[in-house]
N, CA, C and O atoms as a GROMACS GRO file, in nm:
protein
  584
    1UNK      N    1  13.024   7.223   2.143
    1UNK     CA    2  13.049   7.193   2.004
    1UNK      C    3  13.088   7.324   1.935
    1UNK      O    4  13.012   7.419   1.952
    2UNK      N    5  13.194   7.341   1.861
    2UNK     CA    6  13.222   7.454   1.833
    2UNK      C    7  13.139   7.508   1.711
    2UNK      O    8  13.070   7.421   1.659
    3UNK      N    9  13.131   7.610   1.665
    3UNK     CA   10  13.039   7.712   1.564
    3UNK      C   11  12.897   7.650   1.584
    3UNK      O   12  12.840   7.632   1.476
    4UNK      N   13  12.836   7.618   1.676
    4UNK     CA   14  12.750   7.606   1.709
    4UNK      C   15  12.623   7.717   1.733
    4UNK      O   16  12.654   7.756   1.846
    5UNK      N   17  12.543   7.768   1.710
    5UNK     CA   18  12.445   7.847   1.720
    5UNK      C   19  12.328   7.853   1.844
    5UNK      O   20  12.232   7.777   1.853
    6UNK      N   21  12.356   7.944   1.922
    6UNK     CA   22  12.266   7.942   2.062
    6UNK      C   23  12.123   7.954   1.992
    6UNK      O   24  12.101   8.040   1.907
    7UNK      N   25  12.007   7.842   2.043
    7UNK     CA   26  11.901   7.866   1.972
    7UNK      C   27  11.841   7.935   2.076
    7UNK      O   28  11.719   7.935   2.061
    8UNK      N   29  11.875   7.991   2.169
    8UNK     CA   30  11.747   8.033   2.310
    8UNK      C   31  11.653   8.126   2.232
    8UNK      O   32  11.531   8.119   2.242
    9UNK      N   33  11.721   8.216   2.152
    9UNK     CA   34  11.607   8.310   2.089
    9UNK      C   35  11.490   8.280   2.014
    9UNK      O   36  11.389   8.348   1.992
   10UNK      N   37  11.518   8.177   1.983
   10UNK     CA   38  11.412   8.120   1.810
   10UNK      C   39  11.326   8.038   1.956
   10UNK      O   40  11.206   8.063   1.974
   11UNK      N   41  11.401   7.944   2.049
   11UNK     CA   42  11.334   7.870   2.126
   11UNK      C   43  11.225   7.947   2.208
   11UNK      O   44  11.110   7.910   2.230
   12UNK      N   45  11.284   8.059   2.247
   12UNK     CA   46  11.194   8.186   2.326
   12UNK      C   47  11.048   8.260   2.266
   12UNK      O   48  10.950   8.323   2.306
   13UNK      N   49  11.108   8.209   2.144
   13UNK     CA   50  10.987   8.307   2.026
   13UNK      C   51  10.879   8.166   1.997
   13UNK      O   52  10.759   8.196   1.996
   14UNK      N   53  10.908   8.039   1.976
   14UNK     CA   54  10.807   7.932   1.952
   14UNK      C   55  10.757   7.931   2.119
   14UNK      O   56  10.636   7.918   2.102
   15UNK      N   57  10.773   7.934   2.239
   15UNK     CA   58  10.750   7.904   2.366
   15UNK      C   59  10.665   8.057   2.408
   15UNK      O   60  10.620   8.072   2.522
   16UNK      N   61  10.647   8.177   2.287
   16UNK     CA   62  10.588   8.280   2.318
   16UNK      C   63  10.475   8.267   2.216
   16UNK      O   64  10.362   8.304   2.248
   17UNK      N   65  10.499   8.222   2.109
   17UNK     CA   66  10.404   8.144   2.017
   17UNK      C   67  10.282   8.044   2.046
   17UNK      O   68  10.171   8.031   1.994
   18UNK      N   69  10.338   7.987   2.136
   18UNK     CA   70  10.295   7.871   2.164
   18UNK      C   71  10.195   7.919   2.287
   18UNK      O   72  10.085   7.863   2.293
   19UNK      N   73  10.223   8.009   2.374
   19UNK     CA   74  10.135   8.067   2.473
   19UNK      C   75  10.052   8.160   2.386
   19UNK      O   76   9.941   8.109   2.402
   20UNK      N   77  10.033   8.260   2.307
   20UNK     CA   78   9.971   8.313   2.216
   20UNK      C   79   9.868   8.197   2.141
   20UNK      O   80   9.751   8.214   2.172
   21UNK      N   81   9.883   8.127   2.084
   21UNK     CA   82   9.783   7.988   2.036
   21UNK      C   83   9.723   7.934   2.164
   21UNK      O   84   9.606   7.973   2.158
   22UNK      N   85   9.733   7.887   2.243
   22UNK     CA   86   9.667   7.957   2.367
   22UNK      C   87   9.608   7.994   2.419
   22UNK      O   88   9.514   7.933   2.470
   23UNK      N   89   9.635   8.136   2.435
   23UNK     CA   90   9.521   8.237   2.438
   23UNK      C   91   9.418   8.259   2.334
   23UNK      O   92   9.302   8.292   2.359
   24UNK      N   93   9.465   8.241   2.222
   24UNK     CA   94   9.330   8.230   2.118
   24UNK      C   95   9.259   8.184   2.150
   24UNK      O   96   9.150   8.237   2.166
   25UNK      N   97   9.292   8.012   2.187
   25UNK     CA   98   9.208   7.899   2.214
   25UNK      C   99   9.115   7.970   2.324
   25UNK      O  100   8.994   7.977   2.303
   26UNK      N  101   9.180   8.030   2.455
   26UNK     CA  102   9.098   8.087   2.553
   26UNK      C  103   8.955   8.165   2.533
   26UNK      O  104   8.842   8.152   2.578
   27UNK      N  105   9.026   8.260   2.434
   27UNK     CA  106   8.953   8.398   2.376
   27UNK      C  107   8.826   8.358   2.301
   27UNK      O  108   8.712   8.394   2.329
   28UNK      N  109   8.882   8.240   2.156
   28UNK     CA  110   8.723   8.175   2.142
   28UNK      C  111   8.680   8.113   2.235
   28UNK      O  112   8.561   8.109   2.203
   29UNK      N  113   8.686   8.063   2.321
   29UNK     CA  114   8.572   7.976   2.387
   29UNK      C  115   8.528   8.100   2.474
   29UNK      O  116   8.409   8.127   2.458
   30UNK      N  117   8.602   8.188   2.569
   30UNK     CA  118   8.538   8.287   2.637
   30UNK      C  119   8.431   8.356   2.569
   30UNK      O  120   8.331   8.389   2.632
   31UNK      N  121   8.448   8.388   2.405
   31UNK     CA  122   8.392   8.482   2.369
   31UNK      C  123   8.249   8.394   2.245
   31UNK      O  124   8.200   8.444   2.144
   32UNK      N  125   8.223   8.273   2.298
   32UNK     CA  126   8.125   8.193   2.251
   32UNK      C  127   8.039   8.166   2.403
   32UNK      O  128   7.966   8.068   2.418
   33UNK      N  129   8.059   8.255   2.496
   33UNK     CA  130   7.990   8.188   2.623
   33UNK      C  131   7.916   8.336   2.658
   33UNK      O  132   7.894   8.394   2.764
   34UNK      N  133   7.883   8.372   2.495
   34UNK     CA  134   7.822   8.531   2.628
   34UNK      C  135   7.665   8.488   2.627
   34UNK      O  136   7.636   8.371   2.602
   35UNK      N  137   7.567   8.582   2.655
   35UNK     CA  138   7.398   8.525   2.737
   35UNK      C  139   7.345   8.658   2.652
   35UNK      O  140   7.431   8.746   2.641
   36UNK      N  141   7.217   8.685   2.591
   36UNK     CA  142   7.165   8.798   2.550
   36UNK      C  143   7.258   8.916   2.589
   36UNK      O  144   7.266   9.004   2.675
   37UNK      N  145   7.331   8.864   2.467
   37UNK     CA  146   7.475   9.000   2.416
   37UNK      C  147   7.543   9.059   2.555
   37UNK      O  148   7.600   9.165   2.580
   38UNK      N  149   7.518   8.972   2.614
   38UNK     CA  150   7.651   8.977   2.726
   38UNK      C  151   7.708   8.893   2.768
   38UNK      O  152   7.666   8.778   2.778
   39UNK      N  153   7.859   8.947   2.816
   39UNK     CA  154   7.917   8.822   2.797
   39UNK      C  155   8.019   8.919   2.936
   39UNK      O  156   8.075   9.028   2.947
   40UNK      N  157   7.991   8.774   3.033
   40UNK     CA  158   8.067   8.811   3.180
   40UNK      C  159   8.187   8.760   3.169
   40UNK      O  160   8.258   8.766   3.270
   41UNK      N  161   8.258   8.680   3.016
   41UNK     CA  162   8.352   8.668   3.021
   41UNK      C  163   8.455   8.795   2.936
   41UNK      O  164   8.576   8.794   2.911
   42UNK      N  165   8.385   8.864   2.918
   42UNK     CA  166   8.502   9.011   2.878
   42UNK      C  167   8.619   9.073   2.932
   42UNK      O  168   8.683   9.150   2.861
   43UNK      N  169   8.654   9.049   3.049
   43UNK     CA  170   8.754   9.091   3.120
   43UNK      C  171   8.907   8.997   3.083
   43UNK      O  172   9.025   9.028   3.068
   44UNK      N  173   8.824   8.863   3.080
   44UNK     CA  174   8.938   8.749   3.029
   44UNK      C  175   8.942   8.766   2.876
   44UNK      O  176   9.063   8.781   2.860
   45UNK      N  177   8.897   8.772   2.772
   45UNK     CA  178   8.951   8.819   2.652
   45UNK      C  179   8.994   8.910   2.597
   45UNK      O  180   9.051   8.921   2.489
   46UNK      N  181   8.950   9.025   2.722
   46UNK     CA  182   9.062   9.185   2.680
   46UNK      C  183   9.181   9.126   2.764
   46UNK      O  184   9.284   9.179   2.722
   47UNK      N  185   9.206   9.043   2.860
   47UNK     CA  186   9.348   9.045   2.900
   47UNK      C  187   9.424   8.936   2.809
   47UNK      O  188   9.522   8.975   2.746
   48UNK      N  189   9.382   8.800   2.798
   48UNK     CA  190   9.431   8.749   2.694
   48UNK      C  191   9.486   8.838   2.545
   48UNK      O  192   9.595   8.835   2.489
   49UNK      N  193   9.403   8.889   2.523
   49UNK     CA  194   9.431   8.956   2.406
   49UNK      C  195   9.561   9.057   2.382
   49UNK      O  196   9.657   9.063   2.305
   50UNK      N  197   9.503   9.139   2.503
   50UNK     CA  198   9.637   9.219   2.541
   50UNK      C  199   9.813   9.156   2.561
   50UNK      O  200   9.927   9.192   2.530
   51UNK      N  201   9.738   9.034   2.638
   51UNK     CA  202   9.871   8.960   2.673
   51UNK      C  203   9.942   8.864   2.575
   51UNK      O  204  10.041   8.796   2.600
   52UNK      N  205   9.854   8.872   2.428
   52UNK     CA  206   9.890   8.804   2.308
   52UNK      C  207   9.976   8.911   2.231
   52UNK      O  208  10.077   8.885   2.166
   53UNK      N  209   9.910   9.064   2.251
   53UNK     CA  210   9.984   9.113   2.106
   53UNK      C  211  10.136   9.208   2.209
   53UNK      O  212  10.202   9.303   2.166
   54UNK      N  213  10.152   9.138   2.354
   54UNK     CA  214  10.214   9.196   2.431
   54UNK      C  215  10.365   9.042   2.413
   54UNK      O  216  10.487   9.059   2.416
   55UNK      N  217  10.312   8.952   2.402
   55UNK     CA  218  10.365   8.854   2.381
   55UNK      C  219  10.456   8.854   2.243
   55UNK      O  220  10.577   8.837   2.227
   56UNK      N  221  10.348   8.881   2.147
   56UNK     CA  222  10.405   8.910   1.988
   56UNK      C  223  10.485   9.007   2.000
   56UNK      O  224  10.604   8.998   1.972
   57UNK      N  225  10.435   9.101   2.040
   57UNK     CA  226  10.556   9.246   2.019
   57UNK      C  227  10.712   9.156   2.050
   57UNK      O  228  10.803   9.138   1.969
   58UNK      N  229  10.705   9.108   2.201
   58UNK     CA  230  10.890   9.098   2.281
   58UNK      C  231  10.858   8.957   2.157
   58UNK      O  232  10.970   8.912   2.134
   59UNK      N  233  10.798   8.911   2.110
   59UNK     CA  234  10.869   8.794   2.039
   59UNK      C  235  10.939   8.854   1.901
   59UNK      O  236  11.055   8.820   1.878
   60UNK      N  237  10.864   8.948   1.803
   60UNK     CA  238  10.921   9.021   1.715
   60UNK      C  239  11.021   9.077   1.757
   60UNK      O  240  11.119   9.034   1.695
   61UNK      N  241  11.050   9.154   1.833
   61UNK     CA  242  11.163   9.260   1.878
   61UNK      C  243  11.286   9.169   1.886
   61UNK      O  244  11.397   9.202   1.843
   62UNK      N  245  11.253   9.038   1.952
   62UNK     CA  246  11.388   8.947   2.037
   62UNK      C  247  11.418   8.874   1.883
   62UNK      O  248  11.528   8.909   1.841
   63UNK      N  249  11.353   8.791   1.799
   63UNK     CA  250  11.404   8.760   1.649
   63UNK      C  251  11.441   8.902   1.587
   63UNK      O  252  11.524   8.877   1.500
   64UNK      N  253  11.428   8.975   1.589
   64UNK     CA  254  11.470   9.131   1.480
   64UNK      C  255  11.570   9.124   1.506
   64UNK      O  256  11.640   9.123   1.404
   65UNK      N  257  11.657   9.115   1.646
   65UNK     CA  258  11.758   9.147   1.706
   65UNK      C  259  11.860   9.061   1.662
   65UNK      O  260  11.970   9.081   1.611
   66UNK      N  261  11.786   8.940   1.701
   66UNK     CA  262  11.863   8.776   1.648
   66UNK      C  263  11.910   8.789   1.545
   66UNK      O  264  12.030   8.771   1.521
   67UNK      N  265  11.810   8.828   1.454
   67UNK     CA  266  11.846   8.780   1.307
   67UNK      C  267  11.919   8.922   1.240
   67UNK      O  268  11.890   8.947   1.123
   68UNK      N  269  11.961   8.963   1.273
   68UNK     CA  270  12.025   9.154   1.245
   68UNK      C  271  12.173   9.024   1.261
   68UNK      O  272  12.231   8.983   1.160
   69UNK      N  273  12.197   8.993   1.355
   69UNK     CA  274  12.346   8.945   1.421
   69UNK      C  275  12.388   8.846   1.344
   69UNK      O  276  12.508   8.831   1.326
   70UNK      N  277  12.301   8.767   1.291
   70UNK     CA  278  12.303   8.644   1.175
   70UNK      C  279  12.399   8.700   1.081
   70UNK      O  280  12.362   8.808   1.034
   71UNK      N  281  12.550   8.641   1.025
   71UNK     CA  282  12.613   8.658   0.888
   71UNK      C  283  12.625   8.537   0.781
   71UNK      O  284  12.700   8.439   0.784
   72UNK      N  285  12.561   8.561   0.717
   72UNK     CA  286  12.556   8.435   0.662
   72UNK      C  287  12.769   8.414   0.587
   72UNK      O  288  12.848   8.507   0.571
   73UNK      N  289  12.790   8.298   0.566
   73UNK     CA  290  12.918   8.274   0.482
   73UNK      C  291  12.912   8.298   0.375
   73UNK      O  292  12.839   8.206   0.340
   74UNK      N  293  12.940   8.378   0.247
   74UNK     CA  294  12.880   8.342   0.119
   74UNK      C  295  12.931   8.262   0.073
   74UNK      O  296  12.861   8.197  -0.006
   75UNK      N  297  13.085   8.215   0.092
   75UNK     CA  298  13.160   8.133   0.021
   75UNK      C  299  13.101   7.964   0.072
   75UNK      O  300  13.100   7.858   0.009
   76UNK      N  301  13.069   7.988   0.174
   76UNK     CA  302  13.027   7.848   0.185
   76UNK      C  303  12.900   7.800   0.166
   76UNK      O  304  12.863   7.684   0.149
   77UNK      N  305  12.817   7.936   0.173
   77UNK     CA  306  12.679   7.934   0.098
   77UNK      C  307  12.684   7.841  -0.090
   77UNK      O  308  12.634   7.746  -0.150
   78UNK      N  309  12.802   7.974  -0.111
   78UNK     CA  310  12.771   7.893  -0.245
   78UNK      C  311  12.826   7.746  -0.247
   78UNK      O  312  12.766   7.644  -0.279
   79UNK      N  313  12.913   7.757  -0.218
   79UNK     CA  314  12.993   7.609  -0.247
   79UNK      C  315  12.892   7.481  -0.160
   79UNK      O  316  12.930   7.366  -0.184
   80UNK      N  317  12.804   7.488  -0.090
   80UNK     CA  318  12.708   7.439  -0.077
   80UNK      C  319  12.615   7.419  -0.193
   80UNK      O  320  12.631   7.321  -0.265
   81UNK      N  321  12.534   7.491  -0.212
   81UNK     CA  322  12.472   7.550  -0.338
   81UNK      C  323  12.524   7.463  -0.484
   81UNK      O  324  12.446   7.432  -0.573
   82UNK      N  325  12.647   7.437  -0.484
   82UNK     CA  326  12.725   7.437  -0.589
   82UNK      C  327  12.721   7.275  -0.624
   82UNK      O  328  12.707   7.220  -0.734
   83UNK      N  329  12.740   7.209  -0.467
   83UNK     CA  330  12.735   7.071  -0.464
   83UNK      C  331  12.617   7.022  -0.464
   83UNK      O  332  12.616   6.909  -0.513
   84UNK      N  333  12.482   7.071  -0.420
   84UNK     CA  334  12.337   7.050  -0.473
   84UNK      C  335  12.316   7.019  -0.601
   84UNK      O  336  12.346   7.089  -0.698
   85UNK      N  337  12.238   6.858  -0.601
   85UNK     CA  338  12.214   6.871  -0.712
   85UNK      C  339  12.072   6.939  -0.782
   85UNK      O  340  12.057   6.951  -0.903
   86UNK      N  341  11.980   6.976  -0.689
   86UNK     CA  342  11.912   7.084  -0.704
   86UNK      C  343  11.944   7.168  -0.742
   86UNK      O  344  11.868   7.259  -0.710
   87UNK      N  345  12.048   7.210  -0.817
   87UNK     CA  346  12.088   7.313  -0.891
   87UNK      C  347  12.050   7.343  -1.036
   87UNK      O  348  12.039   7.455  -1.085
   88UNK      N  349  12.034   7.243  -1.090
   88UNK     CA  350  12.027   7.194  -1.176
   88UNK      C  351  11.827   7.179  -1.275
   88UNK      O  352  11.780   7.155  -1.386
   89UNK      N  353  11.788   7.209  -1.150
   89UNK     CA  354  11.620   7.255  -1.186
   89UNK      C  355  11.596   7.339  -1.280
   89UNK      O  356  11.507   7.298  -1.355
   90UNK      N  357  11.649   7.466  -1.314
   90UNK     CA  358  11.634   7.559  -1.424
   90UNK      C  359  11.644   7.477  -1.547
   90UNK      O  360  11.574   7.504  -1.645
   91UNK      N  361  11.738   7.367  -1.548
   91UNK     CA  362  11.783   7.299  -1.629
   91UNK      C  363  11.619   7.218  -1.723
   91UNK      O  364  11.589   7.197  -1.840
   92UNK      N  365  11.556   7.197  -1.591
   92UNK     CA  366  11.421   7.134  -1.664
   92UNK      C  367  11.355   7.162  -1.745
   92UNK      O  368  11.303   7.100  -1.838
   93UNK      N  369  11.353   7.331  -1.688
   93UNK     CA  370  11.290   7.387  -1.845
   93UNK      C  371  11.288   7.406  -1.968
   93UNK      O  372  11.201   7.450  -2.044
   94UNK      N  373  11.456   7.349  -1.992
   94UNK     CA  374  11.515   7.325  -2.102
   94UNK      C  375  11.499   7.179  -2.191
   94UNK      O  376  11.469   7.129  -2.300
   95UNK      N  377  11.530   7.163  -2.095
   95UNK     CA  378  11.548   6.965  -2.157
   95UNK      C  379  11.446   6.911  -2.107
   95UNK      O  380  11.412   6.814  -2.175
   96UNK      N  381  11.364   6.933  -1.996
   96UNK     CA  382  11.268   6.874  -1.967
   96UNK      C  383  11.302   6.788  -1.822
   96UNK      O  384  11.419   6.778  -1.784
   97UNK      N  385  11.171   6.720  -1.732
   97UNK     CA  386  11.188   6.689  -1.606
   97UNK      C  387  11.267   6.520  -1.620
   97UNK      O  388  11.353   6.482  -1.540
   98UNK      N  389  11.225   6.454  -1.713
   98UNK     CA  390  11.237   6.343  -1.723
   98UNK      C  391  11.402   6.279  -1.810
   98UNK      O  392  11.439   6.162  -1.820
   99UNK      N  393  11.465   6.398  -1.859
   99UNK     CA  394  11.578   6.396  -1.927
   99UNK      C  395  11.711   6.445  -1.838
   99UNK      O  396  11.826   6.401  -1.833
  100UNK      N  397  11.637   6.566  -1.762
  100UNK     CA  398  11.743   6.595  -1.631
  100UNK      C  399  11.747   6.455  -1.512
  100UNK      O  400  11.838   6.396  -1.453
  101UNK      N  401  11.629   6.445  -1.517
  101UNK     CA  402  11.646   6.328  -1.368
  101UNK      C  403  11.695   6.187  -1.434
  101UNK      O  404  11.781   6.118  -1.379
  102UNK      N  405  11.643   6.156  -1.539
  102UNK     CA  406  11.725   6.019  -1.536
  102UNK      C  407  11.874   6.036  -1.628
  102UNK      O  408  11.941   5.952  -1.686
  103UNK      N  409  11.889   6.172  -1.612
  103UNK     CA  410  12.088   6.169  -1.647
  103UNK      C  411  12.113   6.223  -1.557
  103UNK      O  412  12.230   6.244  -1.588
  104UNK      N  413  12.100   6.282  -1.431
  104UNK     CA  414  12.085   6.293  -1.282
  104UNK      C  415  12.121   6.116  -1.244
  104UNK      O  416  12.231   6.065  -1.223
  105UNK      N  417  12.039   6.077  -1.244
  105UNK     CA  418  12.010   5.925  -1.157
  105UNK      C  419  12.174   5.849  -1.264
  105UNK      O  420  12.278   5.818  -1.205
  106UNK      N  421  12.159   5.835  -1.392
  106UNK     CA  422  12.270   5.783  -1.450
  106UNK      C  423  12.404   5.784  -1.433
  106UNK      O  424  12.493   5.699  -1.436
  107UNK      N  425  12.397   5.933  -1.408
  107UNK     CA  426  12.550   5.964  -1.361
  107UNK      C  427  12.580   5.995  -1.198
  107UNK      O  428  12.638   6.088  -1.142
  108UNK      N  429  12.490   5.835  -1.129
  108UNK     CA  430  12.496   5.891  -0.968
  108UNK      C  431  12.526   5.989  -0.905
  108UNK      O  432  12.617   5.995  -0.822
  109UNK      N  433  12.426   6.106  -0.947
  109UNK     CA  434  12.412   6.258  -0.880
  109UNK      C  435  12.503   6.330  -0.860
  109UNK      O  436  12.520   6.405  -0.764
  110UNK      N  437  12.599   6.305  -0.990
  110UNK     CA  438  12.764   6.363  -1.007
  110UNK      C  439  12.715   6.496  -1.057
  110UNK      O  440  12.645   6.483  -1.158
  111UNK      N  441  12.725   6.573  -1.032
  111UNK     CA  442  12.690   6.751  -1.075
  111UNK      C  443  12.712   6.786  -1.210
  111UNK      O  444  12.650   6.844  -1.299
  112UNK      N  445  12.890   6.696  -1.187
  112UNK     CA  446  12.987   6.759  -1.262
  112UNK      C  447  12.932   6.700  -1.427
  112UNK      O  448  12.898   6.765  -1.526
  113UNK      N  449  12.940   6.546  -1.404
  113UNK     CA  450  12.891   6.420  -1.469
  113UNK      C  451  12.801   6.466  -1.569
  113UNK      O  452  12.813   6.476  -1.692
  114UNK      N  453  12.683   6.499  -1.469
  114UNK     CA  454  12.559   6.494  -1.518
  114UNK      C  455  12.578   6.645  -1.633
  114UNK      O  456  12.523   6.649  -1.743
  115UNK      N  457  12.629   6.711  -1.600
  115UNK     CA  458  12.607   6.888  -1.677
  115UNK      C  459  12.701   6.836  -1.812
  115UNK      O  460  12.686   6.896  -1.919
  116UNK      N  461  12.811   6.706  -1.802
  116UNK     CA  462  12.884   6.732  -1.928
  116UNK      C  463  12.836   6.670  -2.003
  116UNK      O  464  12.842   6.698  -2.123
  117UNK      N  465  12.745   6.521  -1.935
  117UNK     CA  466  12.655   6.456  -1.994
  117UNK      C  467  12.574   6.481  -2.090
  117UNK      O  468  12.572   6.438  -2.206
  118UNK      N  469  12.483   6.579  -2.016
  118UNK     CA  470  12.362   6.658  -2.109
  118UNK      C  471  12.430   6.755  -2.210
  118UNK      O  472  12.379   6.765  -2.321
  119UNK      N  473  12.546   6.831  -2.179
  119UNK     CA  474  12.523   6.927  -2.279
  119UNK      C  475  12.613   6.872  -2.396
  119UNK      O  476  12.613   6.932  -2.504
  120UNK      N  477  12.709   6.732  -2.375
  120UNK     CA  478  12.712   6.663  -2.474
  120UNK      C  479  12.606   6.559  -2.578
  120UNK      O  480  12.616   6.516  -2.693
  121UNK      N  481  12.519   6.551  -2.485
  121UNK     CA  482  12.383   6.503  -2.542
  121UNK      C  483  12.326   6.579  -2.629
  121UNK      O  484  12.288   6.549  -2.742
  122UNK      N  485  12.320   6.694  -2.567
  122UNK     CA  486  12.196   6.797  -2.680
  122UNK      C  487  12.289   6.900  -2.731
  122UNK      O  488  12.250   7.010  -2.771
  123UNK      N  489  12.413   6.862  -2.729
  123UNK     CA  490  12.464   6.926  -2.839
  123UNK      C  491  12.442   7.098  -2.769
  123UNK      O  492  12.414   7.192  -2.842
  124UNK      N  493  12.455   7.108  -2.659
  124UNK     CA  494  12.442   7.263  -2.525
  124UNK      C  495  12.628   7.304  -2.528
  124UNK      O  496  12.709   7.213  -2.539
  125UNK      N  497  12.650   7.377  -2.523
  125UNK     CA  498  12.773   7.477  -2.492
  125UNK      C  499  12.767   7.476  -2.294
  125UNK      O  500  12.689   7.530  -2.216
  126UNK      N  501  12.851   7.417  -2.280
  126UNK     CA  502  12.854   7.360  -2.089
  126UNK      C  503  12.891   7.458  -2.011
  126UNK      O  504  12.853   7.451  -1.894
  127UNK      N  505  12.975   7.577  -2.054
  127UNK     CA  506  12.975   7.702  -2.001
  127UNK      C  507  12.864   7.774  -2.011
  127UNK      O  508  12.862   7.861  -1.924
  128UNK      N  509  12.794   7.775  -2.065
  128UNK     CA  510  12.667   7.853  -2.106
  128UNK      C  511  12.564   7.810  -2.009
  128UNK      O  512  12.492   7.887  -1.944
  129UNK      N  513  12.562   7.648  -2.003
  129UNK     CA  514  12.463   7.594  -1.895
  129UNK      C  515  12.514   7.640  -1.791
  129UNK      O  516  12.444   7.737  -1.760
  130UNK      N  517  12.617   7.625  -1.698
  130UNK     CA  518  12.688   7.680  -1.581
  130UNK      C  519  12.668   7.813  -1.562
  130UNK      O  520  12.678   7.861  -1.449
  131UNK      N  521  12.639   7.887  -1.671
  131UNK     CA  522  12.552   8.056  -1.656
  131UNK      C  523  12.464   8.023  -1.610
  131UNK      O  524  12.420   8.076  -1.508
  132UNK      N  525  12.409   7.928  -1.667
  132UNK     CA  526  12.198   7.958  -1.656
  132UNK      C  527  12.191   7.905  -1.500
  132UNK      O  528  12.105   7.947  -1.422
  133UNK      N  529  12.278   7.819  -1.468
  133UNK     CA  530  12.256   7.754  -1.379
  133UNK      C  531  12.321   7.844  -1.252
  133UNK      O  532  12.260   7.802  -1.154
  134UNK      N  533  12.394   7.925  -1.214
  134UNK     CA  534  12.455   7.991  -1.155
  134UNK      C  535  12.414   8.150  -1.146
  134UNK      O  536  12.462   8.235  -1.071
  135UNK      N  537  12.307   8.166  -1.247
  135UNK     CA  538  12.244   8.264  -1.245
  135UNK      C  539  12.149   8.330  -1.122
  135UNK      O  540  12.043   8.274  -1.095
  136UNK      N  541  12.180   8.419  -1.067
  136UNK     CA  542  12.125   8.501  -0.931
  136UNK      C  543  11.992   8.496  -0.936
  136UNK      O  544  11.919   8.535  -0.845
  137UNK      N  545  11.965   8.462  -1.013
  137UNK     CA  546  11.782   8.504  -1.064
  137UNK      C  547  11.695   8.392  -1.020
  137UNK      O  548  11.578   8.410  -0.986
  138UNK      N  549  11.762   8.259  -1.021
  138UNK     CA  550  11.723   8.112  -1.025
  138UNK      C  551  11.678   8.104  -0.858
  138UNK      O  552  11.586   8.037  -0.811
  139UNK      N  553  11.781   8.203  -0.779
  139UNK     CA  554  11.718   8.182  -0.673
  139UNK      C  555  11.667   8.272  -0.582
  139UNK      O  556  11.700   8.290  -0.465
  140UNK      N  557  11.513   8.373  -0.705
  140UNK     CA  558  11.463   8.412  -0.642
  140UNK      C  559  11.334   8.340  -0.677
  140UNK      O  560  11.342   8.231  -0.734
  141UNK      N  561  11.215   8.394  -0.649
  141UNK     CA  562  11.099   8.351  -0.660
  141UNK      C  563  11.026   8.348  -0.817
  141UNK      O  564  11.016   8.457  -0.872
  142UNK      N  565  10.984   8.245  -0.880
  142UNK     CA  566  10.931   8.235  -0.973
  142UNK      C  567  11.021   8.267  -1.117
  142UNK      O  568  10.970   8.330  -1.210
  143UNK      N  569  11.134   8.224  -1.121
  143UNK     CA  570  11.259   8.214  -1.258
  143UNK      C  571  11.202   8.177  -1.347
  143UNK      O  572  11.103   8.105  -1.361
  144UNK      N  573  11.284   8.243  -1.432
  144UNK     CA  574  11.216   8.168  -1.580
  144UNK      C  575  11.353   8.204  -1.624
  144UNK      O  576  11.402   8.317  -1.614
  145UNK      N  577  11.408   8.104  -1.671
  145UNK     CA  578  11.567   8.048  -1.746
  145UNK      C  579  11.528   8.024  -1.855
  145UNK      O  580  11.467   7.917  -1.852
  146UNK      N  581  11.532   8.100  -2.027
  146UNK     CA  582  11.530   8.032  -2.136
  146UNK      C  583  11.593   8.067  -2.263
  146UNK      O  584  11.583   7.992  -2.360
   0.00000   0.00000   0.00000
């Protein structure tokens, strides 16, 4: 299939994950079986252990590598982005949850629809919303659009 993405790496890192959870499982039960503060299972939870953060290391190193090589598209990032109607969330804080979604739902999840809708509704300047809404900020963590 063409532009297809080899997952072996991400697959390699859950299948090194997955042996690491594992060994935990091993490590508590070994290390709930010791007798007046000894415990003859010590040899198996220093190697488990070892062989967990030996596991983690090549699993970090092999995603670092992966994801260095990753380019994202921006143009198709956005224009993705663009056709979401999740875009449009900053918008709530304005008009509210219940005024965006059912002129959302009215104008069958038309982007375009819905933005000329509202800002002919409340009397909004529609270039101005298309700022707020297109604004770099919206998609980082914790925005505040007002």
């Amino acid at each position: 299939m063409p532009g297809k993405v080899n997952p072996v790496i991400p697959e390699y890192v859950i299948q090194l994950s997955l042996s690491v959870t594992s060994f935990d499982n091993i490590i508590t039960h070994a290390s709930s079986q010791g007798n007046f503060e000894l415990n003859h299972l010590t040899p198996a939870i220093i190697h488990y252990t070892l062989k967990s953060i030996d596991f983690l290391k090549k699993a970090s190193y092999s995603l670092m590598n992966y994801i260095k090589l990753i380019e994202a598209d921006i143009n198709k990032c956005e224009e993705n982005l663009l056709k979401s109607f999740t875009i449009i969330t900053p918008l709530i804080d304005i008009l509210g949850y219940t005024e965006v979604s059912q002129e959302l739902k009215k104008n069958n999840y038309d982007l375009e629809k819905t933005l000329l809708s509202l800002s002919e509704k409340h009397n909004l300047n529609y270039k101005e919303m298309i700022k707020k809404i297109k604004s770099n900020k919206s998609a980082g963590l914790g925005y505040i659009i007002k």
